[in-house]
Each structure stands twice: as C-alpha cells, then as structure tokens.
C-alpha positions in Angstrom: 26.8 -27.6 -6.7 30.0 -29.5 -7.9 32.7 -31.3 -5.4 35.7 -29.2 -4.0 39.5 -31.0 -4.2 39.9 -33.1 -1.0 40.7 -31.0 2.1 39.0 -28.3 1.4 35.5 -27.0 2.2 32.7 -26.9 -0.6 32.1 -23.6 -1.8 27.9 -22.1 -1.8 29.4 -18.7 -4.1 31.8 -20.1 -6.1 34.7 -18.4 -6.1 34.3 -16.5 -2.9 37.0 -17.0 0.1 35.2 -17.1 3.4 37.1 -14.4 5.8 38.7 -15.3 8.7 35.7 -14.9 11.6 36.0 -13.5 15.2 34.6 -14.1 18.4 31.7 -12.8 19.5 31.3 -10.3 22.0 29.7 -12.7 24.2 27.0 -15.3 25.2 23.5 -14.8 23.3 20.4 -16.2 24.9 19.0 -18.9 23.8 16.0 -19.8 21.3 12.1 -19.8 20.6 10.2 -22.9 20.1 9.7 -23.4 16.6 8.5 -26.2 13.8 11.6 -28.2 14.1 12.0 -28.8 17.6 14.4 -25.9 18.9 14.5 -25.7 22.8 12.3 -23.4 24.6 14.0 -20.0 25.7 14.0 -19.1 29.5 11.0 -16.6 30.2 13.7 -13.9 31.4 15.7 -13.8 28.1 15.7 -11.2 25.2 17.0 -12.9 22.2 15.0 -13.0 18.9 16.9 -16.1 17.8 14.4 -17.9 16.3 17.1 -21.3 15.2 20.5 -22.1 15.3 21.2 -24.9 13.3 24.3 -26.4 11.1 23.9 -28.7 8.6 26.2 -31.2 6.5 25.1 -33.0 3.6 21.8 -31.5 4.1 21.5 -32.9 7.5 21.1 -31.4 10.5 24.4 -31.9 12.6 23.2 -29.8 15.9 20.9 -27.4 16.6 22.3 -24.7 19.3 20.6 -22.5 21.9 22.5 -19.6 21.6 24.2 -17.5 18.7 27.6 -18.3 20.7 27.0 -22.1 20.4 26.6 -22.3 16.9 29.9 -19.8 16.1 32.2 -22.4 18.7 30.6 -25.8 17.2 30.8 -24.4 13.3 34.2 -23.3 13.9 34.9 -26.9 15.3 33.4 -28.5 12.8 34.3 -28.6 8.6 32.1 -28.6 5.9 28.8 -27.5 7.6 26.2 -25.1 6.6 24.9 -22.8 9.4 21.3 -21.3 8.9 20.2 -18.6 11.5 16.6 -17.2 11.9 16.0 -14.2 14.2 12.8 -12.4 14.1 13.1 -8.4 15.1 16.9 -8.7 16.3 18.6 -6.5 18.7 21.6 -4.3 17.4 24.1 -6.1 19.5 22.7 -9.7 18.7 23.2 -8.4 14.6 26.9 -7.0 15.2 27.6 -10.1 16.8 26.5 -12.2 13.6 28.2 -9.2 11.4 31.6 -9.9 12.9 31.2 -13.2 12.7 30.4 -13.3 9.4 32.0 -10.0 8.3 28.2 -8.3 7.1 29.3 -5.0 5.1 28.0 -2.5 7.1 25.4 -0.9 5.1 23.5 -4.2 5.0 23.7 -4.5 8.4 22.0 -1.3 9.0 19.2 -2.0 6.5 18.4 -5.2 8.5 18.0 -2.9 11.6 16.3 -0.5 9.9 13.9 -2.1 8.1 11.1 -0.4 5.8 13.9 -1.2 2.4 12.4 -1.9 -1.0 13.0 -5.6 -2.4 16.6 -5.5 -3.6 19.4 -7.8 -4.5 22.2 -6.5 -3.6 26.7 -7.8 -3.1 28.4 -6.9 -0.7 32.1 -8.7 -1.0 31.7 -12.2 -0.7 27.9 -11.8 0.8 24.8 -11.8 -1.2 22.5 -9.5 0.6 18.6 -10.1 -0.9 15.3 -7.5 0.6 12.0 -9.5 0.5 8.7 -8.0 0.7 6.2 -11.0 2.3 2.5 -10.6 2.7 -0.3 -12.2 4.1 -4.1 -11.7 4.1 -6.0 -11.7 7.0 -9.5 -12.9 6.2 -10.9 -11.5 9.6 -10.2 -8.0 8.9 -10.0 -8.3 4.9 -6.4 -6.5 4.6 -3.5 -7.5 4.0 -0.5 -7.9 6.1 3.1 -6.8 4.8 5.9 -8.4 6.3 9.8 -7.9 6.0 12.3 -10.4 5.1 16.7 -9.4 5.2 18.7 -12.8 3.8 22.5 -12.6 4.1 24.0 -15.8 2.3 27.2 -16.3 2.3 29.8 -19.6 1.4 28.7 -21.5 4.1 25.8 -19.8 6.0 22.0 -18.2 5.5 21.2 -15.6 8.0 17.5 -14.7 8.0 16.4 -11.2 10.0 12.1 -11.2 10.3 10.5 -8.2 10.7 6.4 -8.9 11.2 4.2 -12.0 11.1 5.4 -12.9 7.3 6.9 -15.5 5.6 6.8 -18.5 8.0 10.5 -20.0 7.5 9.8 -23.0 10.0 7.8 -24.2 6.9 10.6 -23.7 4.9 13.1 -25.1 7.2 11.0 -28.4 7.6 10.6 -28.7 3.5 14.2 -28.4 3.2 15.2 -31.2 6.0 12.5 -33.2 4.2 14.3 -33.2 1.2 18.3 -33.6 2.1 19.4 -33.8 -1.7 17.7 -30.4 -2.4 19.4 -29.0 1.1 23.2 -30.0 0.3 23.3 -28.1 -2.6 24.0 -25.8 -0.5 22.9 -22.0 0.6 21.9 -21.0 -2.8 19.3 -24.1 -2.1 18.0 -22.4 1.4 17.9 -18.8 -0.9 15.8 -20.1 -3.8 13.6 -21.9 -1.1 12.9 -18.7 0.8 12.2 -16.8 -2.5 9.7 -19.8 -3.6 7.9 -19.4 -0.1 7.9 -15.5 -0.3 6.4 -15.7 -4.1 4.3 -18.9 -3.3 3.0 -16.4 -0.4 1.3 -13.8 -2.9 -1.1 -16.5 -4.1 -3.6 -16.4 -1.0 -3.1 -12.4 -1.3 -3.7 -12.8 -4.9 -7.1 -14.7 -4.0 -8.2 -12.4 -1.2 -7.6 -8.8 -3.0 -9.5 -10.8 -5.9 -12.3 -11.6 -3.8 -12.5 -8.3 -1.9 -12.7 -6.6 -5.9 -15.4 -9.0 -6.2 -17.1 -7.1 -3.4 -16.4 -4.1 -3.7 -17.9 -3.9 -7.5 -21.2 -5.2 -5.7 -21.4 -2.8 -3.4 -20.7 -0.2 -6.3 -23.5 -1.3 -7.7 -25.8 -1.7 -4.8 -25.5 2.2 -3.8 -23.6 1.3 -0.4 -22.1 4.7 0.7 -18.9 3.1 2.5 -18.1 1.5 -0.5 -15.5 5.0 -1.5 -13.7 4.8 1.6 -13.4 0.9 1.1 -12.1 1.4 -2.4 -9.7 4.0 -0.9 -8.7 1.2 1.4 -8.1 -1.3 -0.8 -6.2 0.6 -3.5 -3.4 1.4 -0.9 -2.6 -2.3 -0.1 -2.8 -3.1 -3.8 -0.1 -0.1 -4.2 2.1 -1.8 -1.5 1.8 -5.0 -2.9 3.2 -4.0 -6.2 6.0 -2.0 -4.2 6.1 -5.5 -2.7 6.6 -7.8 -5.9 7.4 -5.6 -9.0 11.3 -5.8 -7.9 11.3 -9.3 -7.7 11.5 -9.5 -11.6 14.5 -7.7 -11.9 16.1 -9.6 -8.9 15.3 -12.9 -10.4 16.7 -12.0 -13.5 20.1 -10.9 -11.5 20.5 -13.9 -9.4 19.5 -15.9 -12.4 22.5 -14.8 -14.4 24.9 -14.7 -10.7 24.1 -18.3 -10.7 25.6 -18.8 -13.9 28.4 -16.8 -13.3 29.2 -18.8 -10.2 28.4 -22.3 -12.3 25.6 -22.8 -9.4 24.1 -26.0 -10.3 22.0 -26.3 -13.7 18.8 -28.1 -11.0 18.4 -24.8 -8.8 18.6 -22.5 -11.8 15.9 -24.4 -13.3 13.9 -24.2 -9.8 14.9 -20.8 -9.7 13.5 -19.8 -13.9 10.0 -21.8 -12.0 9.6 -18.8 -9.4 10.5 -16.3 -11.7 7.4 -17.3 -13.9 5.5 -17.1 -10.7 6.4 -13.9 -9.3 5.8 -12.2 -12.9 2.4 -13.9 -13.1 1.7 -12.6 -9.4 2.8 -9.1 -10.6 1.0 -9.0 -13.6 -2.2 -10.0 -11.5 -1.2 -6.9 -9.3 -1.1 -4.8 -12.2 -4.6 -5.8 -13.1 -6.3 -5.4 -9.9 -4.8 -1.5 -9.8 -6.5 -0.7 -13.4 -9.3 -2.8 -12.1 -9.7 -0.5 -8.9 -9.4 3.1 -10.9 -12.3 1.1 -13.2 -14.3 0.9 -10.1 -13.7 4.2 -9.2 -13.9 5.9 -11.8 -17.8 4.3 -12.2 -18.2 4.6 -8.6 -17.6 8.6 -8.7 -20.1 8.3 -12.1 -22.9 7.0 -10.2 -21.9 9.0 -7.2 -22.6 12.0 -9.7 -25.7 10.4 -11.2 -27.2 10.5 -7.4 -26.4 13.7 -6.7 -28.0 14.9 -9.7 -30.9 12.9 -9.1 -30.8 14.0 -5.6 -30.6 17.6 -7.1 -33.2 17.6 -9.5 -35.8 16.5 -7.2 -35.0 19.1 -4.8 -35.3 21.4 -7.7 -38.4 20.0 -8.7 -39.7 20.3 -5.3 -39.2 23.7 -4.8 -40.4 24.6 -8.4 -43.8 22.8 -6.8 -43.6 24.7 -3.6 -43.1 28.0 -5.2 -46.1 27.2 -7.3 -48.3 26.6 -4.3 -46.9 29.7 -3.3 -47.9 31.9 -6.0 -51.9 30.4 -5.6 -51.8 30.8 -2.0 -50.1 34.2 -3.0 -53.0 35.3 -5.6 -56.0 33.9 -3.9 -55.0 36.3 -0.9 -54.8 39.2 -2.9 -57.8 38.9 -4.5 -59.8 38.5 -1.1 -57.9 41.6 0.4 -59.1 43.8 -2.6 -63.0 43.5 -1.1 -62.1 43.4 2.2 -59.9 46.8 1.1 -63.8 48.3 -0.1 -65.4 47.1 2.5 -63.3 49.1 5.2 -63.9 52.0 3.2 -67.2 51.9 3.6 -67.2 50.7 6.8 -65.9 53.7 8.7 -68.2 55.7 10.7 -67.8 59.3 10.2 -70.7 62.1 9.4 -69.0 63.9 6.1 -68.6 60.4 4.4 -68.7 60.8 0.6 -71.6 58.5 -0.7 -73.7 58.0 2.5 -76.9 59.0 1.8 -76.7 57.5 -1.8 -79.0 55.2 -3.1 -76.7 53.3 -5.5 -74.1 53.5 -2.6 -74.5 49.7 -1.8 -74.6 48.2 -5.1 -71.4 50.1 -6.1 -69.1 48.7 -3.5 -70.5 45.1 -4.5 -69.8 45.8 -8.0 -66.8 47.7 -7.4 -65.4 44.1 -5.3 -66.6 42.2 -8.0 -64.5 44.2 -10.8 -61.8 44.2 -8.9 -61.5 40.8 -7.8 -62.0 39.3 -11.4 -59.5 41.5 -12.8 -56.8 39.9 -10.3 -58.1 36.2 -10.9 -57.3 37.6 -15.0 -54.2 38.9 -14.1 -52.9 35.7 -12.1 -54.7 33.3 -14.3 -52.9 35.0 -17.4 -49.8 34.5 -16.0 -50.0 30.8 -14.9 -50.5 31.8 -11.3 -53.5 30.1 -10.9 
C-alpha cells in the first residue's frame, strides 16, 4: 500500500481526501453474536449491526456495540480502519453510516433497495461494488441467491447483507488471521470479500453439476416430473449467470483502478487470481445452460416419441376393435336374412301365397341358404370376415 509522510493518515484510494464526517443522529443498538466474539445484543433491540470493529496495522484496536461507538472512538483515534457488517439494515441505521461517511445518495438507495445487478460502480471518493452470492442447499437441491452492497472508502468497509449469503465472519476471521494481508488496507478487506463471493460459486458449481447429472437420468428413465424439474433448474442456472457474468467486467475495472491508484503490486496479483476464478465459474455456467436446452430439447424428443407410441397403439387398437366390429357386424346379418324368411312364412293368415304348396318348405330352406352365402361372399370379399 506504500507509507504516507509523517502526520498524516495512510491513504486505502490513493489520492482520495476523506470528507469531513458528522455526528450521527443518535445512539444505534448494539450487535449480534458473530465468529469473532462481538457482544450479544439485548433481546429488545432492532439493529442489524452484525460488527463494529477498527483496526490499525491489521489489528483489531476495539470492537464497539453500537454504530455510535465506533464513529466517537474512530474519530478519537488516527490511522485506523473501521469495517462495519449489517445484515438487512434499517433506513435510519444506513443514513446514519451515509452521513458519517458521506454515501452518494444513489448508492445508498441501492443498498436499501436491494434486487441490483453485480456492478462496480464510483461515487466521489467511495467505491460502491453489487455482489451477487449463492449458496446450494442440498436438502431442497436449489440454490440460494444472496445479496452483497460494499462501500469502501479511505479508511473504512461497510458491508450491507441481504439473505443467508456470503458468510463475512469467515472472512473477517481469515483476515485477522493474517495481519500483513489486513494492513494493506480496505482494498485488502474488498478483494477478500470478492475471493469469498467467487470461492462461493464452487459448491453451487458442484451441486447444479450434480443435479444435471440427475436430471439426464431421469430423462432417460421416462420419469414424467423430470420437465418441470428441468424447468426448475434452468431458472436458477439463469440467475446464476445474472449472478457472475458481471463479475468479469468488474474485475477487469478494479483491476486497472488499482493501478491507477498504485494499489499494491501483492493485491493486484491476488486480485488477477479471482478473476481467473470467477471466469472459470462463468464459463461453467455457460455450459450447464447449453447443457440444460440439450436435455430438453431430447427430453421433448422422447416426450414426442411416447406420445406417438402412445398414439399408434391406440390407433392400432381401434383398427382391431373396428375389425371385431365388422365380423360381429356381418355374422348378424347373415343370421337376420333367414330369420327374415322364416317370419314370412311364419304368419298365420288363410290367403297366404304358397300354403298349400308342395315345394313350399324346401324353397324357404333353399331360399335362406342362397341368401345367407351370398352375404358370407359379400363380407368375405371384402375382408369383413
């Protein structure tokens, strides 16, 4: 990071002149547990201060309970580093740290907000960086997005969480673990949180991987849920390359800030380490997306194939049932064509043409024989029978 002349604090942007801060509006309550040891917050308070904590020479100096704390003792204090988590702040507890601090506006209401895009982004003397983090939750195979806002400044990090992803207390404790890395200063703390955030995607990596893995399986063992999985799946895969095709492009900008700003020539090469990381994850995203409209694609095909299938034996089925029919159909006309004669000859009336006629009997026998093998020839002729 380089030495500043005597008297004078050490600069984390070079170059930038840290405004004059206010006072804020008033007591904040105080923190959560967390990894490093923060004190416990009183059941009855509402602030989303996760840690409060100043650092000097990449040493924790004091860790404070309450926003208000940490502005009096910095204040007091030179050459410290302030880095404040929150997680889900209130709008009062993020105008306090924007007046402290003197936060442009327009990032402040992005951190409220929530639901940005990753971006990278200056406001003044404050770099303002948009993290997408995820997560994958092996119980219900999805994967969970989370939010990350970073303000970094000359001489402080402000984190603002929204969801259950990254988990800075890691990152916290890997930085006090390794002073020399943590007095560079807070373009150290940024390129840490951007290592967790990237180093993140690798379990999510895994997981998606595993489900595709699945997923072709059930393609190919006929399960019918397997469409509405596929559905499923394609979505997150869509949010996670929302989630990490930016970060190429940010890299690349803070890459050529830090040599702007003459940032030490050690974080710019860890920084160059995560950029090959987050384009490897991206390029993996990239794959599993063409890999899932694969899948589809064959899925539909054998959806198609089935349904055909599933058509042509009902076809053939009918084409069998209609042929029953037509037997059932010609056997019952040719025994209605005697039973036709022998009504005929059956009635019982006096003036009865043929009644007294010797050949009267043989005739109607004959006459049911004619016209019953004339029908079986008729049928038989065509395919009927």
């Amino acid at each position: 990071m380089g030495s500043e002349p005597p008297g004078r604090r050490p600069r984390g942007l070079r170059g930038l002149r840290k405004p004059a801060k206010k006072r804020p509006a008033g007591p904040v309550p105080a923190e959560t547990p967390d990894a490093s040891g923060a004190a416990e917050r009183p059941a009855e308070a509402a602030s989303s201060v996760i840690n409060a904590v100043l650092y000097r020479d990449g040493r924790r100096v004091s860790t404070h309970d309450t926003l208000a704390e940490a502005f009096r003792q910095q204040r007091a204090t030179s050459d410290t580093l302030a880095w404040i988590g929150l997680h889900r702040p209130s709008r009062d507890e993020l105008l306090t740290l924007a007046s402290e601090f003197d936060l442009h506006p327009l990032s402040v209401e992005d951190a409220l907000e929530a639901h940005q895009r990753p971006k990278l982004e200056r406001y003044g003397h404050t770099l303002f960086v948009v993290l997408r983090a995820a997560r994958y939750l092996d119980d219900p195979e999805e994967v969970d997005f989370g939010e990350l806002h970073v303000f970094v400044g000359r001489d402080f990090v402000l984190t603002v969480r929204h969801g259950g992803a990254p988990d800075l207390s890691a990152v916290r404790a890997r930085m006090e673990d390794a002073p020399e890395l943590l007095k560079r200063g807070p373009e150290a703390v940024l390129y840490a949180i951007l290592d967790a955030v990237v180093d993140g995607y690798a379990p999510v990596v895994a997981g998606v991987q595993n489900d595709i893995d699945e997923i072709e399986t059930e393609v190919f063992g006929g399960d019918p849920r397997v469409s509405r999985r596929i559905y499923e799946l394609s979505r997150e895969v869509v949010e996670f390359q929302r989630a990490t095709r930016p970060l190429n492009g940010m890299l690349e900008s803070l890459t050529a800030g830090f040599e702007k700003y003459a940032i030490d020539e050690e974080l710019r090469r860890y920084l160059r380490d995560v950029a090959d990381h987050a384009l490897h994850t991206t390029d993996r995203v990239d794959g599993f997306r063409q890999a899932l409209q694969d899948i589809l694609a064959v899925n539909a095909t054998l959806v198609n194939q089935q349904q055909n299938a599933e058509m042509r034996a009902l076809a053939e089925a009918g084409f069998e049932q209609n042929e029953e029919i037509k037997k059932i159909s010609s056997w019952a006309a040719i025994l209605f064509a005697p039973t036709l004669v022998g009504t005929i000859y059956g009635m019982n009336f006096d003036h009865m043409p043929e009644l007294h006629w010797v050949f009267g009997y043989p005739f109607a026998i004959v006459l049911m024989a004619i016209v019953c093998t004339s029908l079986y020839v008729i049928f038989k002729r065509r395919d009927w029978l």
